[in-house]
Every structure is written in structure tokens, then in C-alpha cells.
C-alpha positions in Angstrom: -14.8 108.5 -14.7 -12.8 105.8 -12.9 -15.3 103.6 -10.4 -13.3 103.7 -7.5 -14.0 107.5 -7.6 -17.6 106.7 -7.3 -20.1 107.2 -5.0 -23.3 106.2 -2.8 -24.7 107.8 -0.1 -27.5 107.1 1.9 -29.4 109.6 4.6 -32.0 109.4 6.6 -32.3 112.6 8.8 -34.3 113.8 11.8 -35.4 110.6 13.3 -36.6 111.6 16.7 -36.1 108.6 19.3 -36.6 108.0 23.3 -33.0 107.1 24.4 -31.9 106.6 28.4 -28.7 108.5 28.6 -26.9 111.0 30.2 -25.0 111.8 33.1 -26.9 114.2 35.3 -28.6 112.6 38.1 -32.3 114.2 36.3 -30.9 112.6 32.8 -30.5 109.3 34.5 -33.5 107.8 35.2 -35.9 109.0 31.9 -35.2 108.6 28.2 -34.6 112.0 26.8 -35.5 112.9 23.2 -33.1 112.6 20.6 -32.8 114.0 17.0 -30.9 110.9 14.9 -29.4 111.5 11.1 -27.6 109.2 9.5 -25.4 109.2 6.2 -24.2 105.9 4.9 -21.8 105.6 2.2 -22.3 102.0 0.6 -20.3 100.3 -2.4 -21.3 101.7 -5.6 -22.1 99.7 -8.3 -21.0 100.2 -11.7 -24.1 101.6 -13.1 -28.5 101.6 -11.8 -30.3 101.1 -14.7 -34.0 101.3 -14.5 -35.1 97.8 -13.5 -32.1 97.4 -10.7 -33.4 96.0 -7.7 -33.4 96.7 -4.8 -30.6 94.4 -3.3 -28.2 96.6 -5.6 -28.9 99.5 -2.7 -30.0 99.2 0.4 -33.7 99.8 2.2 -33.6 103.0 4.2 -35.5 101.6 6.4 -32.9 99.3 7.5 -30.8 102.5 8.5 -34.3 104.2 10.1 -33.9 100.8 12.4 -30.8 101.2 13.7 -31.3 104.4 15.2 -34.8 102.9 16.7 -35.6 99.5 17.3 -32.2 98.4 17.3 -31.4 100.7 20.0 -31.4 98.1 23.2 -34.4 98.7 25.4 -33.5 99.6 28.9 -29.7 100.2 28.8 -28.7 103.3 29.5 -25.9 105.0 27.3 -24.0 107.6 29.8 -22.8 109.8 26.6 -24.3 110.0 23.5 -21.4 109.1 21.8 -22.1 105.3 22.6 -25.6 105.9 21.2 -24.1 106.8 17.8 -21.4 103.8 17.8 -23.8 101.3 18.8 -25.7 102.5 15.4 -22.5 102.6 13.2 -21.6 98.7 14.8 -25.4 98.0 14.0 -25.0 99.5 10.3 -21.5 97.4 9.9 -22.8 94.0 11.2 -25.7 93.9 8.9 -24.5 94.8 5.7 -20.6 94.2 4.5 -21.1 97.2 1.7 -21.5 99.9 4.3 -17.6 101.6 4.4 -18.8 104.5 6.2 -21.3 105.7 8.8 -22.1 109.2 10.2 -24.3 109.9 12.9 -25.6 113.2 13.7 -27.4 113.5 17.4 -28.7 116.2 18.9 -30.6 116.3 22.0 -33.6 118.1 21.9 -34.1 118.4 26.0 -31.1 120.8 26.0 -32.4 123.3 24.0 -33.4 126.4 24.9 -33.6 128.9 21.5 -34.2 126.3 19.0 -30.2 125.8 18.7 -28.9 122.4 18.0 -26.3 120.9 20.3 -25.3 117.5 20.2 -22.2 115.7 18.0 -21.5 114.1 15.0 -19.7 110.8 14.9 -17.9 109.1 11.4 -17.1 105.5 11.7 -15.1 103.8 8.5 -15.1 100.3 8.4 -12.1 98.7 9.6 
């Protein structure tokens, strides 16, 4: 199998988070509840053998951040699309074998039957 074919994803799905955003005069003045997932796709190495450490990957909780804590306290995102690029910027900054980023949010305040409605954002490295 040629490398370059090769893969690595990494997901973290159904972070729930307190983000200010919206548009709607009631939206704009408390966080509203947020569903975050994430898929990563990093460099590949050649090959994992059992003892690789961890520096050949990368800690999930490092993606688990960037939808929380490195969410800027205080600063309201009017659409949720900026909430997902500020992750996929947060993702590229802090490690140069990210290539691509997908965030999936949906916002759980909207709801009314359980249904999910939100949007999905993919981000390559440029």
C-alpha cells in the first residue's frame, strides 16, 4: 500500500460546551448549549508499533480543548460558523501535522423533537 494513501483520523464527539452566540436578541446575552465533534485527520506515520509513543499521535485531549477552554471567555460568536473556525485555527496553530479539521455543531437550545440542527464545517490546511 503506498503511504501517501494512508490515513489517521482523530474524533472526539459530543462535547457539550456553554458558548455566547447567536443573533436573536434572547440568544445574545446567554451562552447557549452546544453539542461539539471533531474529526482530525493528522500525518500518518509509516507504521505504530507497540511501544510508539505518544508524540507519534496526538492527545485527544488536546482536540477536547479546543472546543472548551480554548474557546475565548466572553466574546460572543454571532453564527456558529466562527465557533467552528476558531477551533479548526486553534487545531492548525498548535500542531503542524493536523491537514484537516471537521467540526460538527449543533445547538441543543433549538431543539424541539430530539432532532439535530446545526452545521458541519471542514477546514484543510492551507
Amino acid at each position: 500500500m503506498n503511504a501517501r494513501n494512508d490515513s489517521l483520523q482523530l474524533e472526539v464527539h459530543d462535547i457539550e460546551v456553554l458558548v455566547l452566540t447567536g443573533i436573536y436578541s434572547e440568544e445574545t446575552h446567554l451562552p447557549q448549549p452546544l453539542r461539539i465533534s471533531l474529526t482530525v485527520d493528522l500525518v500518518c506515520p509509516d507504521r505504530f508499533d507497540p511501544d510508539t509513543p505518544l508524540a507519534a499521535s496526538k492527545n485527544y485531549l488536546d482536540l477536547k480543548a479546543a472546543a472548551t477552554s480554548a474557546l475565548p471567555p466572553g466574546v460572543h460568536f454571532t453564527l456558529i460558523e466562527a465557533v467552528a473556525d476558531h477551533i479548526c485555527e486553534t487545531l492548525f496553530l498548535g500542531d503542524q501535522r493536523v491537514k484537516r479539521v471537521m467540526v460538527k455543531i449543533v445547538k441543543l437550545a433549538i431543539a424541539e423533537a430530539d432532532e439535530s440542527i446545526g452545521i458541519t464545517l471542514v477546514r484543510h490546511r492551507r
